[in-house]
PAROGU-323797 format. One record per residue (C-alpha): residue number from 1; x, y negated, z. Coordinates in steps of 0.25 Angstrom, whole numbers, padded with zeros to 4 digits. Each point is the difference from the previous one (the first is absolute). Layout:
BEGIN
+--------+-------+-------+-------+
! lumkol !     x !     y !     z !
+--------+-------+-------+-------+
!    NUM !     X !     Y !     Z !
...
+--------+-------+-------+-------+
REM end
This chain:
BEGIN
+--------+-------+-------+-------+
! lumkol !     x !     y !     z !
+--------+-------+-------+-------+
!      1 !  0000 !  0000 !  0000 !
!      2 !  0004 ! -0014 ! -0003 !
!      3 !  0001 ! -0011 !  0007 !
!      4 ! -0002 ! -0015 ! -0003 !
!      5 !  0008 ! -0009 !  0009 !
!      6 ! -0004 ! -0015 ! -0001 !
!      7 !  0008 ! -0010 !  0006 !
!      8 !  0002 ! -0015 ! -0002 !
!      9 ! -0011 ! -0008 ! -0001 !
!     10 ! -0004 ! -0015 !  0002 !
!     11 !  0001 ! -0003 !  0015 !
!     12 !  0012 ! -0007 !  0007 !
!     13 !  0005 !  0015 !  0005 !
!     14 !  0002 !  0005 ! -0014 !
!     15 !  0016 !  0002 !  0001 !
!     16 ! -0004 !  0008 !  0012 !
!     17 ! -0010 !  0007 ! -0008 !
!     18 !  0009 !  0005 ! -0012 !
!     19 !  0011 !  0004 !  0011 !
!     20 ! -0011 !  0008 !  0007 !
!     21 ! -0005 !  0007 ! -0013 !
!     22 !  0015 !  0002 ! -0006 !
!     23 !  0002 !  0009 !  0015 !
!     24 ! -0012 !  0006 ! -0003 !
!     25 !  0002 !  0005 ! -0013 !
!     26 !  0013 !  0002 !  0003 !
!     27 ! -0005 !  0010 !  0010 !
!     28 ! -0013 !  0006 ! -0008 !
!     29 !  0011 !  0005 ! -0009 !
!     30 !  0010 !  0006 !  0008 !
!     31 ! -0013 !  0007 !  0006 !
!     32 ! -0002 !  0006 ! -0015 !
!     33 ! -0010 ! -0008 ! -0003 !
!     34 ! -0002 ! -0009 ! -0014 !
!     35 ! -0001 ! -0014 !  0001 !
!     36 ! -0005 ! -0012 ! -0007 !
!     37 !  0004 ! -0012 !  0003 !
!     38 ! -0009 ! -0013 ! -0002 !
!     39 ! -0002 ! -0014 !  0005 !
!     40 ! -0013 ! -0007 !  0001 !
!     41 !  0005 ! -0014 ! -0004 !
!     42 !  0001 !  0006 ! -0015 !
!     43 ! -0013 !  0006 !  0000 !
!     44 ! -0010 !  0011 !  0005 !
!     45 ! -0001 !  0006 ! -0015 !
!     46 !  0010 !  0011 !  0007 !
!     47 ! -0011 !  0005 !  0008 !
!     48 ! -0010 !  0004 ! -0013 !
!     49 ! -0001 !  0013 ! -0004 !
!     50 !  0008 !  0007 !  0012 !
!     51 ! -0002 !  0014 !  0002 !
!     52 !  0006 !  0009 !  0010 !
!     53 !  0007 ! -0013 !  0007 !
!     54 !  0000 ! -0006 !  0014 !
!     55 !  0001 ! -0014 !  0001 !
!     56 !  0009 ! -0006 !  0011 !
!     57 ! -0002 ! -0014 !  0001 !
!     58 !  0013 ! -0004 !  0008 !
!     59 ! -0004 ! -0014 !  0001 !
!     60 ! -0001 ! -0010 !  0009 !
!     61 ! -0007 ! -0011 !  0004 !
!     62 ! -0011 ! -0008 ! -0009 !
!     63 ! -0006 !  0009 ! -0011 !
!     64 !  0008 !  0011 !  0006 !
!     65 ! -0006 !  0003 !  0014 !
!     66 ! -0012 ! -0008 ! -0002 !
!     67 ! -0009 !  0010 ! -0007 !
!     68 !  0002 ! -0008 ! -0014 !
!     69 !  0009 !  0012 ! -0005 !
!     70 ! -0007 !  0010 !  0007 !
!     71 ! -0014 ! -0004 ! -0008 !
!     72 !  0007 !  0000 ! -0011 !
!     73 !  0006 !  0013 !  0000 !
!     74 ! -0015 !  0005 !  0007 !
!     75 ! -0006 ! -0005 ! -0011 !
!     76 !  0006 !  0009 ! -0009 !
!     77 ! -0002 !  0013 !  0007 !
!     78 !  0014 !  0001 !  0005 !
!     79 !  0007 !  0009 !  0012 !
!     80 !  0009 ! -0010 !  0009 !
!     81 !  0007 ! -0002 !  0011 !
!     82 ! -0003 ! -0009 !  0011 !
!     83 ! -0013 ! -0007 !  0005 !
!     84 ! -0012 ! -0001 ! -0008 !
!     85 ! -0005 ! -0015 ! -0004 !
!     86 ! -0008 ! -0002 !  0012 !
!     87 !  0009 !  0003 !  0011 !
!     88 !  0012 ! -0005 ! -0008 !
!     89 ! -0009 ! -0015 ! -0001 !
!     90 ! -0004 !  0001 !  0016 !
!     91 !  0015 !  0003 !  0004 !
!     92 !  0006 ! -0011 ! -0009 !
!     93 ! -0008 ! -0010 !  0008 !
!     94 !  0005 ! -0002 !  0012 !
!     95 ! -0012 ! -0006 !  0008 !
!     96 ! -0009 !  0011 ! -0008 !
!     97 !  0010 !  0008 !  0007 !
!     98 ! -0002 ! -0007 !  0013 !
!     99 ! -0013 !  0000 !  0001 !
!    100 ! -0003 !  0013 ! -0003 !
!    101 !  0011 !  0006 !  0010 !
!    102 ! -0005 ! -0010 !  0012 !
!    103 ! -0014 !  0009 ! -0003 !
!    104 !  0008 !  0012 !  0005 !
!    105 !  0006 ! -0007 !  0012 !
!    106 !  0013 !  0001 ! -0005 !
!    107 !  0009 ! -0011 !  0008 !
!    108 !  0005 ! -0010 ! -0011 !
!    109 !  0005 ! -0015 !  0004 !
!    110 ! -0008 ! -0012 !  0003 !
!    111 ! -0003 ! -0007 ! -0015 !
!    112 ! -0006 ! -0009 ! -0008 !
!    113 ! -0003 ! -0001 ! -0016 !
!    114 !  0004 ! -0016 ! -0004 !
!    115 !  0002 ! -0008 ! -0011 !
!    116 !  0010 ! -0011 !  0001 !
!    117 ! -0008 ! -0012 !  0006 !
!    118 ! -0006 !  0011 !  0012 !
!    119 !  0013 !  0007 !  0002 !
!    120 !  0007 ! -0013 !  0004 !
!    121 ! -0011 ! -0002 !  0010 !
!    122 ! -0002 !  0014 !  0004 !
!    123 !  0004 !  0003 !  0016 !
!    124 !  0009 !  0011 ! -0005 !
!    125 !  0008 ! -0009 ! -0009 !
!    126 !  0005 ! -0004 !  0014 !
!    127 !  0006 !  0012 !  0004 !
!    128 !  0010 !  0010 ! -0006 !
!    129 ! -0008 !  0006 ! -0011 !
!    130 !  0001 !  0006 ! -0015 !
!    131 ! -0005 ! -0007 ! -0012 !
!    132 ! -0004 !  0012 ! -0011 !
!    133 ! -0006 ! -0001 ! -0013 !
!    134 ! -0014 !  0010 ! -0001 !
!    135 !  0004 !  0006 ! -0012 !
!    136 !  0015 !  0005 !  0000 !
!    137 !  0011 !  0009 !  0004 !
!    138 !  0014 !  0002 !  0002 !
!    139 !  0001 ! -0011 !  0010 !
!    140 ! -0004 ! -0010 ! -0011 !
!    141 ! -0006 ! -0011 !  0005 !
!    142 !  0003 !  0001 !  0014 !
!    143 !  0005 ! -0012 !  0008 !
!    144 !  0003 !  0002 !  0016 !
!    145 ! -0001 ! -0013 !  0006 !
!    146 !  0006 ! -0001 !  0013 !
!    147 ! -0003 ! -0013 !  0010 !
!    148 !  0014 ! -0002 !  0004 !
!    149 !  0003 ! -0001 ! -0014 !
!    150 ! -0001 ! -0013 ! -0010 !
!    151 ! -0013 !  0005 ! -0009 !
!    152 !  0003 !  0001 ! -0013 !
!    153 ! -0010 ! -0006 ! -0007 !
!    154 !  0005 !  0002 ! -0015 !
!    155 ! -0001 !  0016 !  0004 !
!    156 ! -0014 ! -0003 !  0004 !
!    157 ! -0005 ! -0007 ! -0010 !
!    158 !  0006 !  0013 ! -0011 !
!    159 ! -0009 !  0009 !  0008 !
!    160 ! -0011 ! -0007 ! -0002 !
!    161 !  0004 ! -0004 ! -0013 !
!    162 ! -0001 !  0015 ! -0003 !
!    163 ! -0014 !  0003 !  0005 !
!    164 ! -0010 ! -0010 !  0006 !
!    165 ! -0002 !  0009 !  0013 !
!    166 !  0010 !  0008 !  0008 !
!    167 !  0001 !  0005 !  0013 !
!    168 !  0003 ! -0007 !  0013 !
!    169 !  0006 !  0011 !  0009 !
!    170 !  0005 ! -0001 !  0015 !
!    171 !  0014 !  0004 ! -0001 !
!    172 !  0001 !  0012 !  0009 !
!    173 !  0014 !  0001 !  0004 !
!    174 !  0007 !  0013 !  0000 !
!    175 !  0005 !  0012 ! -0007 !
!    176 ! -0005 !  0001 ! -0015 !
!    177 ! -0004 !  0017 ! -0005 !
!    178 ! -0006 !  0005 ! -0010 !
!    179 ! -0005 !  0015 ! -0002 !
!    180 ! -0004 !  0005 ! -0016 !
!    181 ! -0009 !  0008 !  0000 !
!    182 !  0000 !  0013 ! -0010 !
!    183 ! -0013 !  0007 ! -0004 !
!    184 ! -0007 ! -0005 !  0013 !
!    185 !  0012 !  0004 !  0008 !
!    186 !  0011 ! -0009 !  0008 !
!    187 !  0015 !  0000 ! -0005 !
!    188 !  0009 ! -0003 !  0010 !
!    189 !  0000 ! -0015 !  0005 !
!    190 !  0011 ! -0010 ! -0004 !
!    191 !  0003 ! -0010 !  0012 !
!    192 !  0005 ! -0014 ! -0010 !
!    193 !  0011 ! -0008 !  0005 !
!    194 !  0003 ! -0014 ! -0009 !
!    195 !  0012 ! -0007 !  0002 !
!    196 !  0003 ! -0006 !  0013 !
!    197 ! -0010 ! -0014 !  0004 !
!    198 ! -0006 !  0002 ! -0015 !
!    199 ! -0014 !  0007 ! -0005 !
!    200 ! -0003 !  0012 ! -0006 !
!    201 ! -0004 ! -0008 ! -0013 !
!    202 !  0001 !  0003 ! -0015 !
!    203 !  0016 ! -0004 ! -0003 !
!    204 !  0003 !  0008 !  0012 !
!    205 ! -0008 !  0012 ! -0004 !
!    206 !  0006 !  0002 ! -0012 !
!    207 !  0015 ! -0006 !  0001 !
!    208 !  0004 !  0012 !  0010 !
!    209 !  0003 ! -0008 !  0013 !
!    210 ! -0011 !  0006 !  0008 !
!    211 !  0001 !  0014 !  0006 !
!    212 ! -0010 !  0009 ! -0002 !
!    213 !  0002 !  0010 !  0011 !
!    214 ! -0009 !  0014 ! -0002 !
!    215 ! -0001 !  0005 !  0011 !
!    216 ! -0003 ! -0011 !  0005 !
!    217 !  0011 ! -0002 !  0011 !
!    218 ! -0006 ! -0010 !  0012 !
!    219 ! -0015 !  0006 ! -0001 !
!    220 ! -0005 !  0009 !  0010 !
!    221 ! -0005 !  0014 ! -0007 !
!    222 ! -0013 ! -0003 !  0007 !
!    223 ! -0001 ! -0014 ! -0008 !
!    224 !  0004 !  0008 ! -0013 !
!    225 ! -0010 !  0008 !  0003 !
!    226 ! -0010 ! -0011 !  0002 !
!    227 !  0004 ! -0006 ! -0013 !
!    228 !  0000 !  0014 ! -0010 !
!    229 ! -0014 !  0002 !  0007 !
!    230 ! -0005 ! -0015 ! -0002 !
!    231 !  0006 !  0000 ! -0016 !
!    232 ! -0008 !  0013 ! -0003 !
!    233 ! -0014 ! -0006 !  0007 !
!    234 !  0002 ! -0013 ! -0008 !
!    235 !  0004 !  0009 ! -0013 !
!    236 ! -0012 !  0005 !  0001 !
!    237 ! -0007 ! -0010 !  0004 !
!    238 !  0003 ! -0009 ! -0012 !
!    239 ! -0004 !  0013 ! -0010 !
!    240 !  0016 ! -0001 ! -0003 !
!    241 !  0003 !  0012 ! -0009 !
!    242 !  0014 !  0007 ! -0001 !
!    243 !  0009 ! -0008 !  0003 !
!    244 !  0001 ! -0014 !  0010 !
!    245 !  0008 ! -0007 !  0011 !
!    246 ! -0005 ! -0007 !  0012 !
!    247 !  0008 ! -0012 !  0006 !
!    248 ! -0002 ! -0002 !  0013 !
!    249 !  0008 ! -0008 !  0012 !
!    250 !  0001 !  0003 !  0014 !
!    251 !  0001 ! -0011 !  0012 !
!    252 !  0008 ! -0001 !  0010 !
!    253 ! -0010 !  0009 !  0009 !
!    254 ! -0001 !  0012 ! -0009 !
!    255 ! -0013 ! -0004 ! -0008 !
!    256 ! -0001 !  0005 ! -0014 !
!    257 ! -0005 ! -0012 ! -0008 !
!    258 ! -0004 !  0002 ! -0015 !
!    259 !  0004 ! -0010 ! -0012 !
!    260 ! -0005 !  0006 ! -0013 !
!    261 !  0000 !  0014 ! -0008 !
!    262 !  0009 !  0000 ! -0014 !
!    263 ! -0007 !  0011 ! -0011 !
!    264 !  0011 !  0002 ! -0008 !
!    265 !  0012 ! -0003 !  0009 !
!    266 !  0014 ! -0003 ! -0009 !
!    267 !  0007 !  0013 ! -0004 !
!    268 !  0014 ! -0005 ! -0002 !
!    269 !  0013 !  0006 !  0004 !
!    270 !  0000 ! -0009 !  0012 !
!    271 ! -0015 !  0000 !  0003 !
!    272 ! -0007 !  0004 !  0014 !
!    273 ! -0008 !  0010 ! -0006 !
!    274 !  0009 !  0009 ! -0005 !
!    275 !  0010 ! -0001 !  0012 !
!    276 ! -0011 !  0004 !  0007 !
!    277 ! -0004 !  0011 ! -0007 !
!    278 !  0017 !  0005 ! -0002 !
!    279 ! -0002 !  0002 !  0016 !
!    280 ! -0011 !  0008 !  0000 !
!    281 !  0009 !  0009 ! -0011 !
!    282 ! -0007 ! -0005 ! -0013 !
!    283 !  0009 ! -0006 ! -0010 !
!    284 ! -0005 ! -0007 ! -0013 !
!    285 ! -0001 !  0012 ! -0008 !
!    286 ! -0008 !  0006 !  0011 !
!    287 ! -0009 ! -0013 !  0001 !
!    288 ! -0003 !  0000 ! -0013 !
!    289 ! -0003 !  0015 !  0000 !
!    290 ! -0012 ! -0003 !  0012 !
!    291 ! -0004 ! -0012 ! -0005 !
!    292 ! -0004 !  0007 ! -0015 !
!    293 ! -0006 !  0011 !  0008 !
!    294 ! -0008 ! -0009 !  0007 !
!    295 ! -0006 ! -0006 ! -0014 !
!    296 ! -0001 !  0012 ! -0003 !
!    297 ! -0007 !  0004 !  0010 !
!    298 ! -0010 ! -0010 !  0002 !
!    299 ! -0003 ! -0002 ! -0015 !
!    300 ! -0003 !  0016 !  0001 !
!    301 !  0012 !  0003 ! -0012 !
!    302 !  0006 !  0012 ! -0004 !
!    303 !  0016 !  0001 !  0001 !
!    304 ! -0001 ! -0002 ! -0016 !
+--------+-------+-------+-------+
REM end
């Protein structure tokens, strides 16, 4: 069986996206499998006329975990992987994603949905908070302000200048996890460390200066275990499917707060997803493998 491997894309996080398909594809063949290589940005006329194909949509951010790609690859009848456009929208929005996780009690931190005239007025802009786009990933769009700190107001005004709303968060201070999830299942935790009196923000995700330590080294196995349980209630929670990967901070008093759940986490070389999943003994190939099974699966296809 084939399998379609679409990276690229439109979205700010598009260099991310082709690293994460080249690893993927990269992988799928050293599994045994045939790949074919497309980018979205060109055209969907690659997805016409498929037969015996998975799609893997290794995409990220907009038109890539926002249910755009997933309709259009629904619409033609197709097996992929990932969640299905519904989920995918809710879980690209973070204060759908919000709202809909404070229904089941799970603890998040104090917020606020603002545009730029009320978020200057707003009481939480008066204490250590987070500024985040609703729609995005990949810590794009994600401005911590902190009150001992001159408020940089060019950086606040590029938020909004890339959506009209965002997300005014209390800034919970602590140590930063986050747990993927596998066919419903947690992979072991990732405990993040950034650089030293600096953020865990997009140049320092991806420019190799902050550890990414699994095990997780300074949290207790009864917090991991807290937090592999929380990720798979929210998993399924949020009708995630196959794959996903829960962020989550925990205070200074032990308390498991939520940030938001990723749909298609990045698959590079040095991504937290597939570190995660080499300490549970899977390599690239062996991901792959599941993740085509899972398709499979769930789309009720033969090993044709």
């Amino acid at each position: 069986m084939k399998i379609l491997v679409l990276g690229g894309g439109i979205s700010p996080e598009r260099q991310v996206s082709l690293r994460s398909a080249t690893a993927v594809a990269d992988a799928g063949r050293q599994a045994g499998f045939e790949i074919i290589e497309a980018d979205p940005a060109d055209g969907l006329d690659v997805l016409d006329g498929l037969k015996d194909t998975l799609v893997f949509p290794i995409l990220h951010g907009k038109n890539g975990e926002d249910g755009v790609i997933q309709k259009e690859i629904e619409a033609r009848g197709l097996p992929y992987l990932g969640s299905d456009s519904a989920a995918s929208i809710a879980c690209f929005d973070k204060w759908t994603t919000r709202l809909e996780l404070l229904q089941i009690n799970i603890l998040m931190a104090e917020a606020a949905l603002v545009d730029e005239k009320s978020y200057q007025s707003h009481p939480l802009n008066k204490v250590h908070h987070v500024l985040k786009i609703v729609h995005g990933g990949s810590s794009i769009g994600t401005l911590v302000v902190r009150q001992d700190e001159a408020q940089d107001e060019q950086a606040v005004s590029e938020i909004f200048a890339m959506e009209d709303k965002a997300v005014l968060e209390k800034l919970i201070e602590g140590t930063e996890i986050t747990v993927p999830v596998l066919d419903g299942k947690a992979l072991p935790v990732i405990e993040i460390v950034p650089p030293q009196d600096e953020e865990f923000d997009y140049d320092n995700k991806y420019n190799g200066r902050t550890q990414e330590l699994v095990p997780a080294k300074s949290v207790s196995q009864e917090i991991q275990a807290q937090a592999r349980g929380l990720a798979e209630q929210i998993n399924t929670a949020m009708g995630a499917r196959h794959l996903s990967r829960v962020d989550m901070m925990i205070d200074k008093q032990g308390s498991l707060f939520v940030l938001e759940i990723n749909t298609m986490p990045g698959m590079t070389t040095g991504s937290l997803y597939p570190k995660s999943a080499a300490a549970a003994g899977l390599s690239m190939a062996d991901l792959v493998k599941r993740f085509a099974d899972l398709v499979k699966r769930d789309f009720r296809l033969g090993d044709g």
